[in-house]
N, C-alpha and C positions, 0 to 999 in steps of 0.2 A: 386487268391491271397492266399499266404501261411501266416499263422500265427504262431508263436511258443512257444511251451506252459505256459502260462501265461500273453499272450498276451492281452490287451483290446481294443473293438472296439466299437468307438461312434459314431452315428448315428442320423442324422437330420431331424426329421419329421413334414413336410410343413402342416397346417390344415387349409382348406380353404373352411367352413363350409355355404353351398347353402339353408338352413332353420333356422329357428330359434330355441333355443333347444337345450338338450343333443342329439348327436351322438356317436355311438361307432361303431371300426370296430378292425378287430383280425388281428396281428402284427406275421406271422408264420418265426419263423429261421430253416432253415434245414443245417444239414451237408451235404454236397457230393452229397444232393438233394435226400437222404433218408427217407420215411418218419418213421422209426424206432429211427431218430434222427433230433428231432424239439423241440423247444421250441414253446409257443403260446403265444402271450401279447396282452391282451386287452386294446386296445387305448382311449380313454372318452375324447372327447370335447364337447365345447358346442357355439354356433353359437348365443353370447350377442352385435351385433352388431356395424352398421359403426355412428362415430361419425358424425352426420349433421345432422342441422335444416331447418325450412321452414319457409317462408314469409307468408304465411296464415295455420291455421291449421280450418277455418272456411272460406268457400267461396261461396257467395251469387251474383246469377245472375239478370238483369232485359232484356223485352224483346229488347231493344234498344243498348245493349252491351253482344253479345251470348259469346263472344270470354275474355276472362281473362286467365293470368298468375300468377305462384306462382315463386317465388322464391327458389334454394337449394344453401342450402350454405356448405361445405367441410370444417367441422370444424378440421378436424385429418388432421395429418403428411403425409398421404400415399393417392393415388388416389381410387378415389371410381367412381362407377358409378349407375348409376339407372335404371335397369331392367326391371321391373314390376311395372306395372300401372292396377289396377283393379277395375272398377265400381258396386256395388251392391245397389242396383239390377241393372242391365245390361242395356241398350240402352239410357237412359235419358244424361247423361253426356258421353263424351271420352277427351282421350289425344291426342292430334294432334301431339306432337314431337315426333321424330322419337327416338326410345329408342334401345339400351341402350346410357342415355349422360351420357358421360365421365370429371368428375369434378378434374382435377388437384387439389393438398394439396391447402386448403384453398382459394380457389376461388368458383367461385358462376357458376348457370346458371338455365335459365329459361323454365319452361314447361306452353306447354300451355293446358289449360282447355279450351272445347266447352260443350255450353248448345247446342243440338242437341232439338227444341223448336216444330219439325214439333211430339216430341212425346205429345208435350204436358209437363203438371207439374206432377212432381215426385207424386207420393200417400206419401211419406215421406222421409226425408231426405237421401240422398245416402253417402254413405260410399266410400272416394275413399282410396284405400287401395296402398302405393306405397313401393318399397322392392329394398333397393340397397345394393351392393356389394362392396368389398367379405364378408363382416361379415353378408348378411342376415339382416338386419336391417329392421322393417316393422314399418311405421309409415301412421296413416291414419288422412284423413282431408274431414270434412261433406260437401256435396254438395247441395246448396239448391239454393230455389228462395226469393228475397228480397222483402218487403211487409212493406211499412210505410203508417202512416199518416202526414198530414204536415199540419201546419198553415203558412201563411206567411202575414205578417204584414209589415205599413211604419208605421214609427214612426210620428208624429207633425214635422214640419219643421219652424224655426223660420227663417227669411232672412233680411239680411240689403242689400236696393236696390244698395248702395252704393258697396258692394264688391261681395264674390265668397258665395255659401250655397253647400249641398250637399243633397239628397234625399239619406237615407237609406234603404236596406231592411233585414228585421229580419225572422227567420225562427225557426221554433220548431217541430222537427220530434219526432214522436213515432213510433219507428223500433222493426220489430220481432227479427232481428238480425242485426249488424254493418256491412255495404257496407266494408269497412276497402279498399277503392281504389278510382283511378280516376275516375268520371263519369260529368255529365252536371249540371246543372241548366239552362234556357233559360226563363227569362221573359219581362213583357212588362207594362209599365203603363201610365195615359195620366196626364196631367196636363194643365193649362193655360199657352199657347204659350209666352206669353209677361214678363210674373212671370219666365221662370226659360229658360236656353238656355244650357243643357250638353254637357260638351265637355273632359269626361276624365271617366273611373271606375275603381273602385280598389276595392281588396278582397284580405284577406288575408290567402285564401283558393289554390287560383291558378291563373291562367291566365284569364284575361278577358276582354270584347271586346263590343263597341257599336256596335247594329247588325242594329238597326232604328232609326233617326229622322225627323219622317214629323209633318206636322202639316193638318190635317182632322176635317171639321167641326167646326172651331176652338179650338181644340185642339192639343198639341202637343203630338203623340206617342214618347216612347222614350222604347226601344228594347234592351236588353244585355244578352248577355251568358256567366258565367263562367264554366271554367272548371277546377276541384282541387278534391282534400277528404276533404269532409265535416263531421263535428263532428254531434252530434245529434242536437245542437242548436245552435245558431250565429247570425251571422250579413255575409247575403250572400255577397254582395253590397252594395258599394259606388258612387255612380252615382253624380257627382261632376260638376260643372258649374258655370254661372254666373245669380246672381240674379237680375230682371229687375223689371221695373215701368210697372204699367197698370193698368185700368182702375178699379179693385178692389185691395183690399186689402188682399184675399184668395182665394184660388184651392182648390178643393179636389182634392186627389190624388189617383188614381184608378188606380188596376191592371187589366189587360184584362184576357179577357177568353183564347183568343187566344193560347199564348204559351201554351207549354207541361211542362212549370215546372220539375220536377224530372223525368218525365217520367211515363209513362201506369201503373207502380209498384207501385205508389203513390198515393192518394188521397190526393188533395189542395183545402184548404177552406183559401183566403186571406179576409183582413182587409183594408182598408181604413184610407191614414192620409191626413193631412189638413195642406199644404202651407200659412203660414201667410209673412205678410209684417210686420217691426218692426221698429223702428224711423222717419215716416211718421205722418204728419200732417195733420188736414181737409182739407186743400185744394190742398193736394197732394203734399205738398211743404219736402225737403229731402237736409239736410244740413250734410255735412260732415267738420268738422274744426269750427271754431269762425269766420271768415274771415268775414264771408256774413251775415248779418242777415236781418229780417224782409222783406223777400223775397217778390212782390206782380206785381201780372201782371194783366194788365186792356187796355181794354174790354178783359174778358176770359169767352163764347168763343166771336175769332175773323176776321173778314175776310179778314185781311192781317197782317195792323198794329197792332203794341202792345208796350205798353208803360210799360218799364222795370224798377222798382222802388225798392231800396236794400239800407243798409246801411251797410259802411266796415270799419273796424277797422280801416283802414290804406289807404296811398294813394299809387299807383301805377298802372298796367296795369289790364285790365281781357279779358276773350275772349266766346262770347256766341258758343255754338252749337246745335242745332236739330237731333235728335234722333226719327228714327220711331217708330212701337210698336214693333218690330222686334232688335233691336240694332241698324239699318246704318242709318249713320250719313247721313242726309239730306242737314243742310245748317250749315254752319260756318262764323262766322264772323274774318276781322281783332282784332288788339289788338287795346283795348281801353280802355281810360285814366280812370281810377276810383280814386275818391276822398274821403279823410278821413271821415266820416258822412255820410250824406243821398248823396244822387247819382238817377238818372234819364236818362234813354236811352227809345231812339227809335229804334225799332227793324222791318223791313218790312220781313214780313212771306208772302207776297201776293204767289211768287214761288212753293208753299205749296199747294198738294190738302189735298179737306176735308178729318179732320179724326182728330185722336187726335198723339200727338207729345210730345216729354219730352226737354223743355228746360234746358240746361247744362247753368250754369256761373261757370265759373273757373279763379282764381286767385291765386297765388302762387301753394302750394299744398294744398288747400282748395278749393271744388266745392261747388254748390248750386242747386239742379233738382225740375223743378216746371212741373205742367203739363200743356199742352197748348192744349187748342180746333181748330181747322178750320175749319168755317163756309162757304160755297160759296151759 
């Protein structure tokens, strides 16, 4: 190329800096490829990195979940990718994705972290050190193992046999450092079968699931897992049901040994709460509405018949049912005629083995549950 004299020539130099730091490197012009006629220019960049952040800059393993991911997010205009991945001290963690990933402007993507456990635990926290391009960007994020204590407590349960209760459970962790991800909780507790029958759990941590309901011993186990990020304190669960009659008035409510709770990383000391029954009477008698009153059943216990004696506001129809200690309805009667004032039925329960029964009257949308013995 000729130029003629006075000519100017501009020149585009691309700098795409592989450390972090000043760099310099020497810019030679020659005439005719002389070196009697060269200029020299000293070029100075400096390699201040690619814009993006991380989903964890703290990541804490336990032995029941080796495998975790972090997130990278492409905060800049132009692509970037991620190079370098580097464990110190060496062997206890790796990255399993296959490097370099390639992050288009402003889109994300995930690496995965393995706790590599057959070393054992780190002597002290690792340093994962990660380096992406083209700016040389180095950002590090601590590698450790997660280490709490846990209380887990049920609170008092108050229930009206008449409608729905729920059994909560409450938790208070003391962490060396925040899990900050998804992991388990799995517990388990027993109560009086006939007192409480779960049929739903809720958290407002994550997803969650009844895993058991039998009834052992007389007892009802009642088994759930959630799965979510839990804070350092809360309310794991809500174990939700229907509250029943029976033959007392309170359960303890006991958590087992069984489950694993948080997991081998945790140490759990649970508490103990105390199922109460609430708008019950000495004689077991449970009115919902004004409808029905002075509820009375005689001979109780009895070994068939039973002489059903009630006073109701108003006249119209009702209709008895039998209920085991379990919930299923046993025996049910036609509708029959009830009158304004005191009121008098004969009821044959003979069909009935022995045990004890919860007599249902129901009249409009007013019920009345008394308890009934069978004697043979």
């Amino acid at each position: 190329m000729t130029y003629q004299p006075g000519d100017t020539i501009y020149a585009t130099i691309k700098f795409e800096p592989t450390v972090l730091g000043v760099q310099s490197r020497q810019l030679v012009i020659t005439h005719s490829n002389l070196p009697k006629f060269q200029i020299t220019v000293e070029i100075t960049g400096e390699g201040i990195g690619t814009n993006y952040d991380l989903s964890h800059y703290d990541l804490r393993f336990i032995p029941e979940i080796l495998s975790r991911k972090i997130t990278v997010f492409n905060n800049s205009d132009n692509p970037i990718y991620i190079y370098e991945a580097k464990a110190e001290p060496e062997g206890y963690f790796s990255v399993t994705s296959q490097l370099p990933v390639n992050l288009n402007p402003h889109t994300n993507a995930e690496l995965e972290v393995l706790w590599n456990n057959w070393m054992g635990e780190p002597p002290y926290d690792v340093k994962l050190r990660l380096i992406a391009g083209p700016c040389a960007e180095e950002k590090n994020i601590t590698l450790g193992l997660y280490k709490a204590a846990s209380r887990v407590s049920i609170p008092d349960v108050y229930a009206d046999p008449k409608g729905r209760t729920s059994i909560n459970i409450d938790f208070d962790n003391n962490e060396n450092h925040a899990y900050n991800g998804e992991r388990f909780f799995e517990g388990e507790f027993t109560v009086n079968p006939r007192l409480f029958l779960p049929d739903k759990i809720i958290s407002s941590y994550g997803k969650g699931q009844l895993t058991k309901n039998q009834i052992i011993e007389d007892r009802r186990i009642v088994g759930f897992r959630i799965e979510g990020n839990f804070p350092e304190q809360g309310r794991v669960a809500e174990i939700h049901g229907i509250a029943g009659l029976a033959e007392t008035d309170t359960s303890h409510i006991r958590m087992t040994t069984t489950p694993v709770f948080w997991g081998s990383a945790v140490s759990t000391e649970t508490s103990s709460g105390i199922y109460h029954l609430i708008n019950i009477c000495g004689n077991r008698l449970i009115i919902h509405g004004n409808m029905i009153t002075n509820l009375i059943l005689s001979p109780n216990p009895t070994e068939g018949k039973a002489k059903i004696e009630f006073e109701s506001q108003s006249a119209g129809e009702c209709r008895i049912e039998i209920f085991n200690t379990v919930g299923v309805i046993e025996l049910i009667s036609d509708y029959l005629v009830v009158n304004e004032g005191k009121n008098s039925l004969e009821f044959d329960l003979s069909i009935l083995k022995t045990g004890t029964y919860n007599l249902v009257i129901r009249t409009g949308n007013t019920f009345a549950i008394a308890r009934v013995i069978i004697i043979r």
